[in-house]
C-alpha positions in Angstrom: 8.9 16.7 -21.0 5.9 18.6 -21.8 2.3 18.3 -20.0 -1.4 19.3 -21.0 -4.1 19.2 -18.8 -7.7 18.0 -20.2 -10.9 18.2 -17.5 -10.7 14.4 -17.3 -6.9 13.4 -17.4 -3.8 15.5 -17.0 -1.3 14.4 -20.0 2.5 14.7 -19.8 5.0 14.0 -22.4 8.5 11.6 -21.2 11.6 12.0 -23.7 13.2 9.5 -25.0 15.2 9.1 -22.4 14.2 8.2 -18.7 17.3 6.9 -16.7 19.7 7.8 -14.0 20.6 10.9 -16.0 17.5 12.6 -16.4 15.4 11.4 -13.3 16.8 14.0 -11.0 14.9 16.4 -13.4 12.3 14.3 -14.4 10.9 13.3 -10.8 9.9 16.8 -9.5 7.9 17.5 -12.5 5.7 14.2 -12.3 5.2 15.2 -8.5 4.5 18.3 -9.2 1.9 17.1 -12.0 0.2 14.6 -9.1 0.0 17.5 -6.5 -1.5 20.1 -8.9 -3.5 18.1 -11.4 -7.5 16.0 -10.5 -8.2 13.0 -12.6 -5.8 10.5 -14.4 -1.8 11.6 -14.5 -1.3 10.1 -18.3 2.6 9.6 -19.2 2.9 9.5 -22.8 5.6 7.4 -23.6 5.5 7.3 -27.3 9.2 9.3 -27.7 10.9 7.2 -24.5 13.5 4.8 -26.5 15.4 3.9 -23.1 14.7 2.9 -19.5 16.8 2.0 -17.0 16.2 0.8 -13.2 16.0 4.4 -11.7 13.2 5.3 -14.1 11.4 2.4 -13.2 11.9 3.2 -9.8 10.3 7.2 -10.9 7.3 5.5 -12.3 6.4 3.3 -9.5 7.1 6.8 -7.2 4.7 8.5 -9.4 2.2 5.9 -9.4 2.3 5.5 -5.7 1.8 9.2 -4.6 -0.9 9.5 -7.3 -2.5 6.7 -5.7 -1.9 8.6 -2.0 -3.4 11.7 -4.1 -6.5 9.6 -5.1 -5.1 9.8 -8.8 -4.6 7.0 -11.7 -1.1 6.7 -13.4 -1.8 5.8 -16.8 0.9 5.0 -19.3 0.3 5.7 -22.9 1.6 4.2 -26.1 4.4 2.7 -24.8 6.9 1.4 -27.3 7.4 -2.5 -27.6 10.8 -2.3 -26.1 9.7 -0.6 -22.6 6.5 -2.9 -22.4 8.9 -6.1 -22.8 11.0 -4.0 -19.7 8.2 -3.5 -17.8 6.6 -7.2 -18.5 10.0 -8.7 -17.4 9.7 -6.9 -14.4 6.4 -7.4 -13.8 5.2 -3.8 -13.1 2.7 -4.0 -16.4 0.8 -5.5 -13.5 1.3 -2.4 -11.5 0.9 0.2 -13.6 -1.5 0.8 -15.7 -0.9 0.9 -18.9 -3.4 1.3 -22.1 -4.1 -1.6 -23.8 -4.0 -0.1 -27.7 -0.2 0.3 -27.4 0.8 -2.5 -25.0 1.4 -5.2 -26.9 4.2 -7.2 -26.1 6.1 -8.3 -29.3 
């Protein structure tokens, strides 16, 4: 996971993996982007090739402190796959996600 801030949006880069095995590292680093970032929190997902029900459960954590923080999570070209995921469970109506990438195939 790598991040990049920019004066308008604060950028950080998922793997390709976001699931019950890498949450317990993944979480603290996406709170720790909300605390210590100002504008939109942007989650690239274009590398993330799996999702399961605890990273959902990371992104709607993420998205509800940034929200506390006065802060946008903003998902960024997500793969088909995930945006089918996140359809099903109806969180693209949650979270925000980009509209170039979130095509639902």
């Amino acid at each position: 996971m790598r991040s990049r801030r920019r004066t308008q949006a604060q950028v950080v880069h998922l793997g390709q993996r976001l699931d019950v095995g890498t949450v317990a590292s993944v979480r603290p680093r996406l709170h720790h982007a909300v605390d210590d970032g100002t504008g939109d929190l942007v989650l690239d997902c274009a590398e993330l090739e799996m999702i399961d029900a605890t990273g959902l459960g990371v992104l709607v954590g993420t998205h509800r402190r940034a929200a506390s923080a006065g802060r946008r999570l903003v998902l960024r070209s997500v793969p088909p796959r995930i945006m089918r995921i996140l359809a099903v469970t109806r969180l693209n109506r949650v979270l925000a996600v980009e509209s170039s990438s979130a095509a639902v195939a």
